[in-house]
C-alpha positions in Angstrom: 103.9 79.8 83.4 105.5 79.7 87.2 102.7 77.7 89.0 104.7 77.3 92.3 103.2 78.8 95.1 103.1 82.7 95.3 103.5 83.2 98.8 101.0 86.8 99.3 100.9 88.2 102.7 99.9 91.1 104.3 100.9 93.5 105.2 100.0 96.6 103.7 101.9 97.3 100.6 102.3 100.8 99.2 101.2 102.8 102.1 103.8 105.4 103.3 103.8 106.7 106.9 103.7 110.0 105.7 100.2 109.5 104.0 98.0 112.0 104.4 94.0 112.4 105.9 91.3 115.3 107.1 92.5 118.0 109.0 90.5 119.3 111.8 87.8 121.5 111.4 87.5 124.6 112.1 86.7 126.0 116.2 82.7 125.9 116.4 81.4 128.7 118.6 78.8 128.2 121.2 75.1 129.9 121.5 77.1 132.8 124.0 79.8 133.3 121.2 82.2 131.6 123.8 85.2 129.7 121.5 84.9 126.0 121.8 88.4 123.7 121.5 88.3 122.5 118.0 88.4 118.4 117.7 92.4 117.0 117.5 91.7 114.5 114.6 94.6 111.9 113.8 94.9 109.7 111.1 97.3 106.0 110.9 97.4 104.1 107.9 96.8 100.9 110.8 97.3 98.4 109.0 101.1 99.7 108.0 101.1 100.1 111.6 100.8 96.5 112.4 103.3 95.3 109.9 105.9 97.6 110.6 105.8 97.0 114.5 109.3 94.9 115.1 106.7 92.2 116.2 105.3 92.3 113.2 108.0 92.1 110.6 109.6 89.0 112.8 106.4 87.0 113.1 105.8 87.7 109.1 109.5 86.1 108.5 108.7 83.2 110.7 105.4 82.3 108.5 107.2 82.6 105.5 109.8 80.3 106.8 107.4 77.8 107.9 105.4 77.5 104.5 108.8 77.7 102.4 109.0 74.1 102.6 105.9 73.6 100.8 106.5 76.1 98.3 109.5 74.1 97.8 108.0 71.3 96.9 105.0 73.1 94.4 108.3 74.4 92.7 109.8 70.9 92.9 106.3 69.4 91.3 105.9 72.8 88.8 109.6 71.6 87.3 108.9 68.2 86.9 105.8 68.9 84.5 107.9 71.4 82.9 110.4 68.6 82.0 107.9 66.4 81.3 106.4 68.6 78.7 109.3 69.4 77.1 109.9 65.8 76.5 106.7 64.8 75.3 107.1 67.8 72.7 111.1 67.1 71.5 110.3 63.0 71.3 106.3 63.3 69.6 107.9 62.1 66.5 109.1 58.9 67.9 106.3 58.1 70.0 103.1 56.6 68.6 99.8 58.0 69.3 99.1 55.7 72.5 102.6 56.7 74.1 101.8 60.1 73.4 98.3 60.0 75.1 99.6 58.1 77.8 102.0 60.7 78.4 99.8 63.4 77.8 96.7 61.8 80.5 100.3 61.8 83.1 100.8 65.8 82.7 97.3 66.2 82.7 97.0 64.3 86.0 100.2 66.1 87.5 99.0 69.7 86.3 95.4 69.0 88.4 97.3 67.8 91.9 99.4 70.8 91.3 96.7 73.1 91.0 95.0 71.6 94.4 98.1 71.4 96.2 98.5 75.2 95.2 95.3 76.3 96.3 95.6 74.0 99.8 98.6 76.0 100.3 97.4 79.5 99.5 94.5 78.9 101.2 96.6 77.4 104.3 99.1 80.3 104.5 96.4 83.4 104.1 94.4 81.6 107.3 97.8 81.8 108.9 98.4 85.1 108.3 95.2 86.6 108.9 95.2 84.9 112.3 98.6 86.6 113.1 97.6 89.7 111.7 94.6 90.2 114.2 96.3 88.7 117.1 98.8 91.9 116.8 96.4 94.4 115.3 94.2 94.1 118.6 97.5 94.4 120.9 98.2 97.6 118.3 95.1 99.2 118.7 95.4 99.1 122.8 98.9 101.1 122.1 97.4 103.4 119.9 94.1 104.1 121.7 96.4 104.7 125.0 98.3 107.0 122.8 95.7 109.3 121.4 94.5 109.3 124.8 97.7 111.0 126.5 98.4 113.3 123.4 94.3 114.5 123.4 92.9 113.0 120.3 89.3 113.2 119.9 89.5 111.1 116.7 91.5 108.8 114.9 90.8 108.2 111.2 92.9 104.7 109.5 94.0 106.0 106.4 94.8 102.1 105.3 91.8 100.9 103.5 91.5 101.9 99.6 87.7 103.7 100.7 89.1 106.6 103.3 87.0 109.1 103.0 89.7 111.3 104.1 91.3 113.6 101.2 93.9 115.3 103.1 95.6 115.7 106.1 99.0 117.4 107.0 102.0 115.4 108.2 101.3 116.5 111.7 98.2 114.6 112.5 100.3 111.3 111.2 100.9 109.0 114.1 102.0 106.1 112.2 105.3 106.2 113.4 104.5 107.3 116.6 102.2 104.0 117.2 104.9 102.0 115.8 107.2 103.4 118.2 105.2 103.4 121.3 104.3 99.4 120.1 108.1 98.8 119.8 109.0 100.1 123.3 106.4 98.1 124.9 106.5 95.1 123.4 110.8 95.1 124.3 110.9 92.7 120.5 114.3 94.4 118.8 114.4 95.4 115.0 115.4 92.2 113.0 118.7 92.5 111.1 119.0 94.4 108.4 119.7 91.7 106.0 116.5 90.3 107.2 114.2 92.5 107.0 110.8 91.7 105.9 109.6 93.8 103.2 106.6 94.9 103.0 103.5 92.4 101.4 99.7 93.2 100.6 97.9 92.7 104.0 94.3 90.4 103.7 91.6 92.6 104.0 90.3 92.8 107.6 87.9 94.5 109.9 89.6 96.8 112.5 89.6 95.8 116.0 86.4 97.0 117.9 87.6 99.2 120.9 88.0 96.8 124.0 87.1 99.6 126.5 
């Protein structure tokens, strides 16, 4: 089994931008029978929102560059008790029983710091993450807030989390991209080279920002 470090981040895996949510409902009428303007409902799978924003992707890459030294070395260590148990299986039958205990209580001891170097390092990199991840995500709901603002949304339903109650929604009421975009020209960050590009990683499961206004 591959023990070295599985480096999980993210940021929302398997969402498309194109998902779909509610559509609005239907123009209530008032007590004179006058029409009333129906509710403009939105929908932004957020947390794709937040990962895809140029910001984002680069500040992803950097993490994973700064923890790839220590997944380096949980390789280096997951290796070395591979070797050793490959010895201690081809050379049993000229060893006597204390070499092969002694050798045995070594792995044993190995396989344990593994383990708690492993979970130090998973543990250390999702507290990383998740502090990156609502850093941005409060900067990307300001963007999106001032956005359904000027287009005249009246609601905004994140289609991210697996519990949306929304079923469906057409592409139109989507503004994903539109977020993304908006967040990009802000912020001034570029795209990150192609052959760079961070692809896309489950996202830790976090509370939205509470509006700040």
């Amino acid at each position: 089994m591959n023990r070295s470090l599985v480096l999980i981040a993210c940021l929302a895996s398997g969402l498309a931008l194109n998902a779909h949510a509610q559509t609005t409902a239907a123009p209530a009428r008032t007590m004179a029978g006058a029409a009333v303007e129906p509710a403009k409902v939105g929908v932004i799978a957020f947390q794709v929102a937040v990962a895809q924003t140029n910001e984002g992707q680069r500040d992803f890459a950097d993490l994973q560059k700064k923890f790839d030294p220590r997944r380096q070395q949980l390789k280096a260590e997951s290796d070395e008790i591979d070797t050793l148990t490959k010895q201690l299986q081809t050379q049993a039958a000229t060893l006597n029983d204390a070499e092969q205990q002694e050798r045995g209580r070594t792995i044993d001891e190995k396989k344990k710091k593994l383990d708690r170097d492993t979970q130090d390092a998973q543990s250390d990199f999702q507290q990383a993450m998740q502090d990156m991840y609502n850093n941005l995500a409060s900067k990307v709901y300001d963007v999106m807030e001032a956005y359904a603002k000027l287009k005249g949304y009246t609601l905004v339903l994140d289609i991210s989390q697996q519990q949306s109650p929304v079923l469906y929604a057409s592409d139109g009421t989507n503004i994903t991209k539109e977020v993304i975009d908006a967040y990009n020209s802000k912020s001034g960050i570029p795209a990150p080279p192609a052959q760079s590009a961070v692809p896309e990683a489950p996202m830790p499961h976090t509370a939205q920002p509470a509006p700040s206004h």
